[in-house]
ZAMARGU-4260 file (C-alpha; in steps of 0.2 Angstrom, whole numbers, plus 5000, padded with zeros to 4 digits):
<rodrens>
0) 5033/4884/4892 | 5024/4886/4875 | 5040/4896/4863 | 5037/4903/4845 | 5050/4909/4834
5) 5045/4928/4829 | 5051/4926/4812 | 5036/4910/4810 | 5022/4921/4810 | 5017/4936/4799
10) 5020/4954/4804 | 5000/4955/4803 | 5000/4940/4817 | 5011/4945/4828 | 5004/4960/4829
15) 4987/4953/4833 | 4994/4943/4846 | 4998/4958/4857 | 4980/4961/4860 | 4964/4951/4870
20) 4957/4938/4858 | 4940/4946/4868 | 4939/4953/4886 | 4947/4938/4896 | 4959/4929/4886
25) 4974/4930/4875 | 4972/4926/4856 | 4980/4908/4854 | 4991/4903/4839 | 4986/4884/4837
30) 4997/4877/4825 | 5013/4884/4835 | 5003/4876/4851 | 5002/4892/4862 | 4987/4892/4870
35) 4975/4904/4873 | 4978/4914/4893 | 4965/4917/4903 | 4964/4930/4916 | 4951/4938/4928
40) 4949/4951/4942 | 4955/4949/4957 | 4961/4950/4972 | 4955/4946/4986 | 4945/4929/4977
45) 4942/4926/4959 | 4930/4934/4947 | 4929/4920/4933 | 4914/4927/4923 | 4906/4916/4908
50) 4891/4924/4901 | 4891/4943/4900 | 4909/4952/4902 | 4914/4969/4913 | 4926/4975/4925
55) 4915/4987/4935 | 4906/4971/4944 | 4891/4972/4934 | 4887/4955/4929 | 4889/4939/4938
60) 4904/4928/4939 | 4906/4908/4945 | 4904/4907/4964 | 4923/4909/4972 | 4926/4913/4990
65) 4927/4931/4994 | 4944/4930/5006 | 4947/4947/5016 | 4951/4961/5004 | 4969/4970/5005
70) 4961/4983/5018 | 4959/4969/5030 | 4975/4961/5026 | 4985/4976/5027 | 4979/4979/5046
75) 4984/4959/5050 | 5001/4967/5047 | 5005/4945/5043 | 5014/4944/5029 | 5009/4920/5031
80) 4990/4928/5031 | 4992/4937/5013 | 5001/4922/5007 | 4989/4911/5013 | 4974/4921/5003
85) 4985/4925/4988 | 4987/4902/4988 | 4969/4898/4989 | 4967/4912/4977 | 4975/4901/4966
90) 4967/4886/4970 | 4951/4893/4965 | 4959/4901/4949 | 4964/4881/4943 | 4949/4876/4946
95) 4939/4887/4938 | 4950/4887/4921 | 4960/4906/4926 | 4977/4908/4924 | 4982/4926/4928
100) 4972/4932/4943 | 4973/4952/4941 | 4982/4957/4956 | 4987/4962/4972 | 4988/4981/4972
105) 5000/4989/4980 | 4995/5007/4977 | 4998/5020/4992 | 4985/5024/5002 | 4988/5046/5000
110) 4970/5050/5003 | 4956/5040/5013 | 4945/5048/5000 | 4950/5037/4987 | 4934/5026/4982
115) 4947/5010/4979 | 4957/5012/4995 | 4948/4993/4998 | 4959/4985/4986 | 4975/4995/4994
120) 4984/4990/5008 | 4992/5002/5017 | 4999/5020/5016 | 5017/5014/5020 | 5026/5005/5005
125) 5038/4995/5015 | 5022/4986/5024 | 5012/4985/5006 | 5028/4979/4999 | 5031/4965/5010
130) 5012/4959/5009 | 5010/4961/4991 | 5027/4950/4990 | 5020/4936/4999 | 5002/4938/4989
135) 5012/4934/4973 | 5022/4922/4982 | 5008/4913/4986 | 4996/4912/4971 | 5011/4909/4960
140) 5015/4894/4969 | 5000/4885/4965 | 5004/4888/4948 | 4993/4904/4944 | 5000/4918/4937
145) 4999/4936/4946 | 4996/4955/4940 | 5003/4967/4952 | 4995/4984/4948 | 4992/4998/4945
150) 5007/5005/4940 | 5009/5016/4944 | 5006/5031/4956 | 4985/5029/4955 | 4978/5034/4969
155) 4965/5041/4965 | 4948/5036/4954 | 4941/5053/4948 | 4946/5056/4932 | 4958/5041/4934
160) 4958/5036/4912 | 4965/5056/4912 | 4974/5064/4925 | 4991/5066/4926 | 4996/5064/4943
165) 5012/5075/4944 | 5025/5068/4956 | 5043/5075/4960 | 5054/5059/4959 | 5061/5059/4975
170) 5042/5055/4980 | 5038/5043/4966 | 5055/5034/4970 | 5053/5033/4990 | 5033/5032/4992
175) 5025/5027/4975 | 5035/5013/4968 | 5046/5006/4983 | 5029/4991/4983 | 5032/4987/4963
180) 5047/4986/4965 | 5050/4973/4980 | 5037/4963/4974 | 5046/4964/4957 | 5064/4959/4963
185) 5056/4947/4978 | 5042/4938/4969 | 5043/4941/4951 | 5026/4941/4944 | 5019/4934/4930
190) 5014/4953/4924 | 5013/4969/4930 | 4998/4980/4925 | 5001/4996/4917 | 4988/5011/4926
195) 4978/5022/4917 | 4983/5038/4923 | 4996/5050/4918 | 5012/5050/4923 | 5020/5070/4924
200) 5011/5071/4907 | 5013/5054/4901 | 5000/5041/4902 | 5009/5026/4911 | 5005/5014/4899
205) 5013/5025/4885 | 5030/5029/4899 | 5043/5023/4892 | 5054/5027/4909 | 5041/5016/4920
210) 5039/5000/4910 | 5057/5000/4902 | 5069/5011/4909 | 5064/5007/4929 | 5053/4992/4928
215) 5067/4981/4916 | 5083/4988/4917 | 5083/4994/4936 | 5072/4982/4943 | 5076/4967/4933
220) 5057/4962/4926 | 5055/4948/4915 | 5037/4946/4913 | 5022/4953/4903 | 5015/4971/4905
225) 4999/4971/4903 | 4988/4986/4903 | 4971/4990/4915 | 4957/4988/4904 | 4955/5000/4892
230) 4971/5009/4895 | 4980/5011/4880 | 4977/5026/4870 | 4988/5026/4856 | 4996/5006/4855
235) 5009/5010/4844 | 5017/5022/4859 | 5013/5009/4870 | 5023/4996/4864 | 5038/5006/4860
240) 5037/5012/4879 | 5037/4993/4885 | 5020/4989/4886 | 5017/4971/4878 | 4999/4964/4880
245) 4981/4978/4877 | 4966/4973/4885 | 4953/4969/4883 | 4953/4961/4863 | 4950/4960/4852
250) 4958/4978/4844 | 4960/4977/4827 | 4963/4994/4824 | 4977/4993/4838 | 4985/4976/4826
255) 4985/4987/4809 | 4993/5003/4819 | 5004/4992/4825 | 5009/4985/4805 | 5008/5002/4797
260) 5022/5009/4808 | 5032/4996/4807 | 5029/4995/4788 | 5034/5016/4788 | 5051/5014/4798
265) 5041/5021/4813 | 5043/5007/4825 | 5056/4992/4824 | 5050/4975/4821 | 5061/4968/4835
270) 5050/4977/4849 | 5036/4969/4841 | 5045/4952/4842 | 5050/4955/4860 | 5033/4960/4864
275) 5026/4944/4856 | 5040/4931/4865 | 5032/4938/4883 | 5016/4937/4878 | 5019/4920/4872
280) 5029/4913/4888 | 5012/4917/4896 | 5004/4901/4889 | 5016/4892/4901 | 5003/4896/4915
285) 4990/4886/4907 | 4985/4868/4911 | 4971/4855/4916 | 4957/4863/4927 | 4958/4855/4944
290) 4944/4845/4949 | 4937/4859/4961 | 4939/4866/4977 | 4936/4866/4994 | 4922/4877/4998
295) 4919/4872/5016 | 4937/4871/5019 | 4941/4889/5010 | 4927/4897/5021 | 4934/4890/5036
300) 4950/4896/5031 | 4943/4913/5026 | 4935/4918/5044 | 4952/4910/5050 | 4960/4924/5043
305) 4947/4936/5042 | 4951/4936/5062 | 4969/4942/5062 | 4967/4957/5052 | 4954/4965/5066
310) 4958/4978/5074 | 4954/4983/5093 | 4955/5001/5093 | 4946/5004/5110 | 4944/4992/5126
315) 4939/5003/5143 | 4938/4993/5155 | 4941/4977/5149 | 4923/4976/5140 | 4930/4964/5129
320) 4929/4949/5127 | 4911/4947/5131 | 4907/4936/5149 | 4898/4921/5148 | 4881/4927/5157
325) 4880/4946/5151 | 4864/4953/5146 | 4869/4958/5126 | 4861/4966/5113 | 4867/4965/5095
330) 4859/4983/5086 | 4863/4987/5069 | 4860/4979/5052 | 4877/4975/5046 | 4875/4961/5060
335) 4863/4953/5051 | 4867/4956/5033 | 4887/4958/5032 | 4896/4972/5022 | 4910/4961/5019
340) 4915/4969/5001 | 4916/4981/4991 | 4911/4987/4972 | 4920/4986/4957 | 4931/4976/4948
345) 4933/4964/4963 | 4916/4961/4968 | 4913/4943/4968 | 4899/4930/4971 | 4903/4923/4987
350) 4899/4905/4991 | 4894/4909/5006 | 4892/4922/5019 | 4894/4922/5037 | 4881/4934/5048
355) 4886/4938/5064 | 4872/4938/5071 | 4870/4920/5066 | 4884/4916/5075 | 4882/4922/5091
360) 4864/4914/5090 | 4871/4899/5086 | 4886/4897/5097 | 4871/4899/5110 | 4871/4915/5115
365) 4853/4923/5119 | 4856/4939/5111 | 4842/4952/5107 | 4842/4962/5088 | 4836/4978/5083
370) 4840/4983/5064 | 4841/5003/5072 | 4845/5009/5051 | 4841/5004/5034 | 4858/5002/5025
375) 4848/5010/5010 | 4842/5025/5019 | 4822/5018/5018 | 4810/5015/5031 | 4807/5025/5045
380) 4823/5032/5054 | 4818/5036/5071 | 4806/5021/5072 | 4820/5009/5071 | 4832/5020/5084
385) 4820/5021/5094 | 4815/5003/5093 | 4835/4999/5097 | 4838/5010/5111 | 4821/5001/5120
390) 4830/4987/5119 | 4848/4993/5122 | 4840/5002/5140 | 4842/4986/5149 | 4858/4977/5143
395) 4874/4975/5153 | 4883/4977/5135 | 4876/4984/5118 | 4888/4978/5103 | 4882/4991/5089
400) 4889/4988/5071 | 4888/5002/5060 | 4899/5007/5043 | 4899/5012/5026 | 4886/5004/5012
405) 4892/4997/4996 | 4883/5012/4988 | 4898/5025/4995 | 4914/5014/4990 | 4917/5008/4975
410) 4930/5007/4960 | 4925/5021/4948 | 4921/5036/4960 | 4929/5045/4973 | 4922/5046/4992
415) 4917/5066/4997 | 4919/5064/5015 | 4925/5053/5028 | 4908/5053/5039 | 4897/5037/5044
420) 4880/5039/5037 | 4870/5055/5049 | 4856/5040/5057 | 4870/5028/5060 | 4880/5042/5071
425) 4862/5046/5080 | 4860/5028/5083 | 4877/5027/5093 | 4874/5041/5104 | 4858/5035/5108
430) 4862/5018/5111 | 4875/5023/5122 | 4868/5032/5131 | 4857/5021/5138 | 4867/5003/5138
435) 4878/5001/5152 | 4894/4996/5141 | 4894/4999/5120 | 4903/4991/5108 | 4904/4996/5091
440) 4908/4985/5077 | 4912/4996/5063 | 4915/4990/5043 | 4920/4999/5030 | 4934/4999/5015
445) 4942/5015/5018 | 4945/5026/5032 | 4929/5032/5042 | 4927/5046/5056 | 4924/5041/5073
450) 4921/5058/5077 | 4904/5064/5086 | 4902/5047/5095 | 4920/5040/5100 | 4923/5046/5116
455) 4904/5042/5122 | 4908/5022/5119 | 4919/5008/5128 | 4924/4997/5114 | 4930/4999/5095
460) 4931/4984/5084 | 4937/4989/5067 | 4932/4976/5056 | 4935/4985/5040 | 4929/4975/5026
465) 4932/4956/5031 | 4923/4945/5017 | 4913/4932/5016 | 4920/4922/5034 | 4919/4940/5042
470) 4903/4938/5051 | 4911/4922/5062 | 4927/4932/5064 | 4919/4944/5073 | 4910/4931/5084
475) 4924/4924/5086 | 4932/4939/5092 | 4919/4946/5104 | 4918/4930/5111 | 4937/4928/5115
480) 4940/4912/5105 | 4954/4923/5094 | 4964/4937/5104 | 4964/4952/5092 | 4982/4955/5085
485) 4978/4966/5067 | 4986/4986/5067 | 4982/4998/5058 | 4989/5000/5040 | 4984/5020/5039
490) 4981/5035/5051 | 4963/5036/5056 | 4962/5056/5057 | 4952/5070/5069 | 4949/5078/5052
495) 4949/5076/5031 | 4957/5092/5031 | 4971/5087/5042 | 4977/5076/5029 | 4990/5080/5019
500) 4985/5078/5002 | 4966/5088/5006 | 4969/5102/4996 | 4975/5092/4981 | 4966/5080/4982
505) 4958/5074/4967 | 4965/5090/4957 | 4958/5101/4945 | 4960/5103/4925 | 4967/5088/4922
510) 4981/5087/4935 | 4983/5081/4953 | 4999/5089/4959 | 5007/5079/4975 | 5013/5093/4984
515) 5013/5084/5000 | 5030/5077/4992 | 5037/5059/5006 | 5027/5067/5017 | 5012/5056/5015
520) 5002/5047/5029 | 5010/5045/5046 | 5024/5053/5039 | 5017/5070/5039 | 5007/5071/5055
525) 5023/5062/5065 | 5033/5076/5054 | 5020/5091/5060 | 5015/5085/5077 | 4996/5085/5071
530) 4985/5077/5082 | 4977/5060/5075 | 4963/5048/5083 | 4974/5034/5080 | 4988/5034/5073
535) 4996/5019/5061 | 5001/5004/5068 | 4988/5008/5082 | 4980/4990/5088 | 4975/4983/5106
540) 4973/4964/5111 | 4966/4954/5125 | 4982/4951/5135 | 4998/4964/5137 | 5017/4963/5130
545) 5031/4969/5138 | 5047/4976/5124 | 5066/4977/5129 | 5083/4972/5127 | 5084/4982/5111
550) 5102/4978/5103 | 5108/4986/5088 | 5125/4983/5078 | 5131/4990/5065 | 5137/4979/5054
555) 5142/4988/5038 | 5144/5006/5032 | 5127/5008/5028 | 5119/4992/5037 | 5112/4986/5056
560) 5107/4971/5064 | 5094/4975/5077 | 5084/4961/5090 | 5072/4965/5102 | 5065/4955/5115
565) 5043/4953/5116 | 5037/4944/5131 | 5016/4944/5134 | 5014/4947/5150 | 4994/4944/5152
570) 4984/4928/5153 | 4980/4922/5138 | 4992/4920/5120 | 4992/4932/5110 | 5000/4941/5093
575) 5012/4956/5092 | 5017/4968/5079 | 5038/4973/5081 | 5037/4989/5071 | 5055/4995/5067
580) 5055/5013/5062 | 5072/5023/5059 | 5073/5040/5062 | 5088/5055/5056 | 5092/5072/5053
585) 5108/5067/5041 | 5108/5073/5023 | 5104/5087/5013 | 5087/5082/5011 | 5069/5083/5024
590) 5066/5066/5032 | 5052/5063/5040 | 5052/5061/5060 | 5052/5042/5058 | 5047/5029/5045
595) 5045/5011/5044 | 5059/4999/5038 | 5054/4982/5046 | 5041/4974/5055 | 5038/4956/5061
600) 5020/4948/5068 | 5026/4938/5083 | 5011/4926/5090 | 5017/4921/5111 | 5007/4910/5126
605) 5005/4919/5142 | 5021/4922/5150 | 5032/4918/5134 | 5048/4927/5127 | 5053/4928/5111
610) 5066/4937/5103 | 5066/4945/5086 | 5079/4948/5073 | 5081/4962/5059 | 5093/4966/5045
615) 5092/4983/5040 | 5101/4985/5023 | 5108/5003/5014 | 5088/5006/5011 | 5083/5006/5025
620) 5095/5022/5029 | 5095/5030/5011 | 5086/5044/5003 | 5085/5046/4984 | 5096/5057/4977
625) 5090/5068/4962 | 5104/5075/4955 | 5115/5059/4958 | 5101/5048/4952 | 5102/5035/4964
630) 5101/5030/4983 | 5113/5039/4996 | 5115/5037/5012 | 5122/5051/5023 | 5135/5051/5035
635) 5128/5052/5051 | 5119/5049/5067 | 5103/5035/5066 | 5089/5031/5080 | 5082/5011/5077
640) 5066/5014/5086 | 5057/5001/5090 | 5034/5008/5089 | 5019/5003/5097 | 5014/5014/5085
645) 5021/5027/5071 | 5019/5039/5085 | 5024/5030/5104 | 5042/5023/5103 | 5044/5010/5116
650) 5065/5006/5113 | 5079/5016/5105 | 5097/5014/5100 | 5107/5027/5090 | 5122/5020/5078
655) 5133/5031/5069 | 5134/5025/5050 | 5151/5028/5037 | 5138/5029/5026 | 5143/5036/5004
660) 5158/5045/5014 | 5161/5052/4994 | 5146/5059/4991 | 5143/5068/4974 | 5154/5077/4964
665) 5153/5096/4968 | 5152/5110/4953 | 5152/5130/4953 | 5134/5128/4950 | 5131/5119/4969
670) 5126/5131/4983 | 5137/5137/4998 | 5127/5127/5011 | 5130/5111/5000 | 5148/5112/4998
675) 5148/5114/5018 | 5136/5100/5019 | 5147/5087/5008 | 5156/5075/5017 | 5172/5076/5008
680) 5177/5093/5008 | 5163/5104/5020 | 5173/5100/5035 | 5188/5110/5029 | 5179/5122/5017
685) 5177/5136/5030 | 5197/5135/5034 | 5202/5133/5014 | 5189/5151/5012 | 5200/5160/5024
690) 5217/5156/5019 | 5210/5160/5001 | 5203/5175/5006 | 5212/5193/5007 | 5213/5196/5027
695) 5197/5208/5029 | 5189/5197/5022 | 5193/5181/5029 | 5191/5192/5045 | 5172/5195/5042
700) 5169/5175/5038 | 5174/5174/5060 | 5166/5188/5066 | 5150/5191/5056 | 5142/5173/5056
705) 5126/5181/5048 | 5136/5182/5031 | 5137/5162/5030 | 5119/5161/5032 | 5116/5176/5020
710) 5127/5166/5007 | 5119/5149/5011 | 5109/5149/4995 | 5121/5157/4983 | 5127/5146/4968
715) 5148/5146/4973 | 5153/5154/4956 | 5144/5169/4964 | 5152/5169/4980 | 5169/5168/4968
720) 5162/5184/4958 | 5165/5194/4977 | 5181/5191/4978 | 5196/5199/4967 | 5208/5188/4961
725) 5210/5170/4956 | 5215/5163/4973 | 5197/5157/4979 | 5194/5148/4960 | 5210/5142/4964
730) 5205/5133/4977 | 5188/5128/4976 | 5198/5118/4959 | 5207/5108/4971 | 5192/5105/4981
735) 5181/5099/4967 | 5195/5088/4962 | 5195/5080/4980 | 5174/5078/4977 | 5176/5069/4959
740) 5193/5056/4967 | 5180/5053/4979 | 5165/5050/4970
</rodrens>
């Protein structure tokens, strides 16, 4: 690994060093031998451009397989599927001269009307966590450095160089940075990208409490921080917060901000010198170009994988697979050209794409094809449905694929509503109307409606976006040749407005206030009871599975050991999703009704058992803390659940956990309901009150139990006020002194 003393160079090159030598690549110091770093965009493939530069997809890049986005491989719910994309990721980077790949994102899915919810996985962070781990994992191991971004807390793209996204830090601490932080501790990145947002008022790559005081001293980070692309608004803030490397370069104007503060006492030159020994260390990422790679054998892989992140959302009847000897027709123009990606940054040249139509034809299957729409809206409408449903009228099975264009989702804008295009809706209905079975193949990056058409067909395939191999997948699928094993990473509603963050969602005046609070995703409609069309960690196959012999042991104060038993039952092998959820009503705080803290994708031959292990650690259990600043787990009762989904429970075991049987040290200041809430001294506190307490008052405490709820929410040094005499203070002393020898 390349190393420079600080003191060797000038303040004036030091300081230049902590900015792009030009959009891609870090600015080398020869004579010291530290190279110059390159980085591109990722995720899902690599972006390697070598003409023009941009990071909206604008101009071409080298041609690199476009492997499924982090939408697809957040449904595949297969932690081996993201590593395996995040390693021939960095195959591809070493051979075409990248060392940092920029990515995986972990951001939390809070609305599906964010435009980049593509690049997302999920809207839990324990499944985005585990994923993006095993991404980094992945790409790093072939000796190509990884960004995980953005950090943090953007999700959203309106106004994203602005806003302030204003979180409490119980959310930001349980939903927004639980995925940094386990790919962080677990994987340790080369760099983590700093956002562009805000922060509560500070931008995030100007926070010094994100990239210093959580992301180094709490989480441990040893790596770059890198900010997005234009990010950093004043560079002398930045570095002092903990950012190290601004891109793109070269900034010249960033370098003499940077030596004039330092030169006025305004900014210590050891930051700088810290900054410079990261930035350096990066060099130790670059080597030889690899000879190439394998295009053939990275597309093969890519529908390979492409083909476990499907999702069967629908199957009446069994109209899937397709039987050899059906009269099929294919309708639709995604079957013929793909929507396979999306726009932005991660838009990439593709070596190759798979139609599915194609396919089918050339597996041998005599399959007629109608367009039925323009993906750009052109031609003549009802020409082309009509045209479709003439041909549909005497098929066995019509398999339809509709979705989104590239046009509506992309990095840079927002979505404004959650509806297919109006002539692709018209061309369901018609088409099944007519056809004896439908099928819809639907892709998209984010979230669409089924409404208006879902209850009139027999089969949903939800492909999302799939890249360049998706096209085969879904032959491969229809067909049977892969049994469909992806869930859903995020709640497909009835309704936008059923979401929780709809009516703060993007925000106004500059701020996006999260007043949904943990209460995001599944979360809040398990919380409320609100209807969903399907909820998370929804997914069918082709053959059934039967769930039991749930054992659950505690093993620790605040840990379990869990196992189930999965056997399939059907007739052909299959894959299934364990989803561990816990549930509780312990502590001070509001829990949601469940939430995910494990998950394992088990892959079983017809008639095989299997049984599945899980260690549930103090996170699992815990809630953050505020006023304590840290994670606490309450004495209590806990359900292990095991889901088919977020919303049916299949298995269930309760434990009783010790858990912090101290909790935190009480003051005059805490209410009366959380002194009886404390797990030291609430037990006793009612029979301390009425020996303290004059008789007629210690009376009314037993036969008026309206006056505890009355005094619930009074501070104690109020309820102390009440009463004459120091007896009570007396008392509620001694009890605070029990709380701090606990504590």
């Amino acid at each position: 690994m390349p190393t420079i003393e600080p003191s060797r160079l000038s303040l004036e090159q030091k300081a230049a060093l902590l900015a792009g030598q030009d959009f891609w690549s870090t600015l080398p110091v020869e004579e010291a031998g530290v190279p110059s770093v390159v980085m591109t965009d990722g995720p899902h493939g690599v972006r390697r451009q070598v003409g023009a530069f941009d990071h909206l997809g604008i101009y071409e890049s080298l041609p690199s397989t476009c492997f499924p986005p982090a939408v697809a491989v957040g449904s595949s719910w297969d932690v081996e599927v993201a590593a395996r994309v995040g390693a021939a990721v960095g195959r591809e980077a070493r051979a075409l001269g990248v060392h940092v790949v920029l990515g995986p994102g972990v951001n939390i899915k809070r609305s599906p009307l964010c435009g980049r919810n593509f690049e997302y996985y999920s809207e839990d962070p324990v499944l985005s966590g585990r994923l993006g781990a095993a991404h980094v994992r992945g790409q790093q191991g072939e000796g190509v450095g990884a960004s995980v971004k953005h950090f943090a807390v953007n999700n959203q793209e309106t106004d994203r160089m602005r806003v302030s996204a204003d979180v409490d830090e119980r959310t930001l601490r349980e939903i927004y940075l639980p995925a940094f932080e386990q790919v962080v501790r677990e994987a340790r990145p080369a760099t983590v990208m700093a956002a562009y947002n805000k922060v509560n008022g500070v931008h995030a790559a100007q926070s010094r409490w994100l990239l210093t005081e959580v992301l180094r001293e709490e989480w441990g980070f040893e790596g770059a921080v890198v900010s997005d692309w234009g990010a950093v608004h004043d560079p002398v803030a930045a570095l002092r917060a903990g950012l190290d490397l601004e891109m793109p370069g070269p900034s010249a104007e960033s370098a003499r901000r940077i030596v004039d503060a330092v030169r006025a006492g305004e900014l210590d030159e050891d930051v700088v010198d810290s900054a410079v020994r990261r930035v350096v260390a990066l060099g130790g990422l670059v080597g030889e170009a690899s000879a190439g790679f394998d295009v053939e054998g990275h597309h093969r892989l890519a529908r390979e994988l492409a083909g476990e992140c499907a999702v069967l959302l629908k199957n009446d009847g069994g109209v899937l697979p397709l039987a050899a000897g059906q009269r099929v027709v294919v309708v639709g123009a995604f079957a013929e050209v793909p929507r396979y990606q999306a726009g932005g940054s991660s838009h990439l040249r593709a070596t190759r794409v798979d139609s599915c139509l194609d396919v089918l034809r050339g597996r041998g299957c005599s399959v007629g094809f109608a367009p039925g729409f323009a993906v750009d809206g052109s031609g003549d409408g009802r020409a082309l449905r009509e045209e479709a449903v003439e041909l549909a009228r005497g098929a066995e099975v019509a398999v339809v694929f509709v979705g989104l264009p590239e046009s509506e989702e992309s990095e840079g804008f927002d979505r404004e509503s959650l509806e297919l295009p109006s002539v692709q809706v018209e061309l369901v209905r018609a088409v099944s109307a007519v056809a004896a079975r439908t099928v819809v193949v639907l892709s998209h990056g984010g979230v669409a409606s089924l409404e208006g058409w879902h209850d009139g067909v027999d089969a949903i395939l939800e492909g999302f976006l799939l890249g360049q191999g998706g096209g085969g997948a879904i032959a491969d699928l229809l067909l049977g040749d892969v049994n469909p094993s992806g869930r859903l990473a995020e709640t497909v509603p009835l309704r936008v407005e059923d979401n929780p963050s709809f009516v703060n969602f993007p925000g106004e005046q500059g701020h996006v206030r999260y007043g949904e609070g943990v209460m995001v995703g599944y979360r809040w409609y398990g919380t409320t009871g609100a209807p969903v069309r399907y909820p998370f960690g929804h997914g069918l196959s082709y053959t059934t599975f039967d769930v039991g012999g749930l054992s659950v042991e505690v093993t620790g104060d605040d840990s379990v050991r869990a196992s189930v038993t999965v056997t399939n039952t059907g007739e052909r092998a299959g894959k299934y999703v364990v989803q561990v959820y816990v549930a509780t009503g312990a502590g001070p705080v509001r829990r949601p009704v469940r939430e995910l803290r494990d998950f394992a994708k088990v892959g079983l031959g017809a008639g095989e058992s299997r049984t599945v292990g899980f260690e549930l650690g103090r996170r699992a259990f815990a809630y953050y803390d505020v006023p304590g600043g840290g994670w606490v787990v309450a004495p209590g009762e806990y359900a292990v659940q095991i889901g088919a989904d977020a919303e049916c429970v299949v298995a269930e075991a309760a434990v009783r956990l010790v858990g912090d049987v101290g909790g935190r040290e009480l003051t005059l200041e805490d209410t009366f309901g959380e002194w009886i809430a404390h797990p030291v001294v609430g037990s006793v506190l009612l029979e301390e009150l009425t020996s303290a307490l004059p008789a007629g008052q210690s009376a009314q405490f037993g036969e008026r139990p309206e006056l505890l709820q009355a005094v619930r929410d009074v501070p104690m040094k109020r309820v102390v006020g009440l009463v004459e005499g120091p007896v009570l203070e007396e008392t509620l002393e001694r009890l605070m002194g029990r709380t701090r020898r606990a504590g």
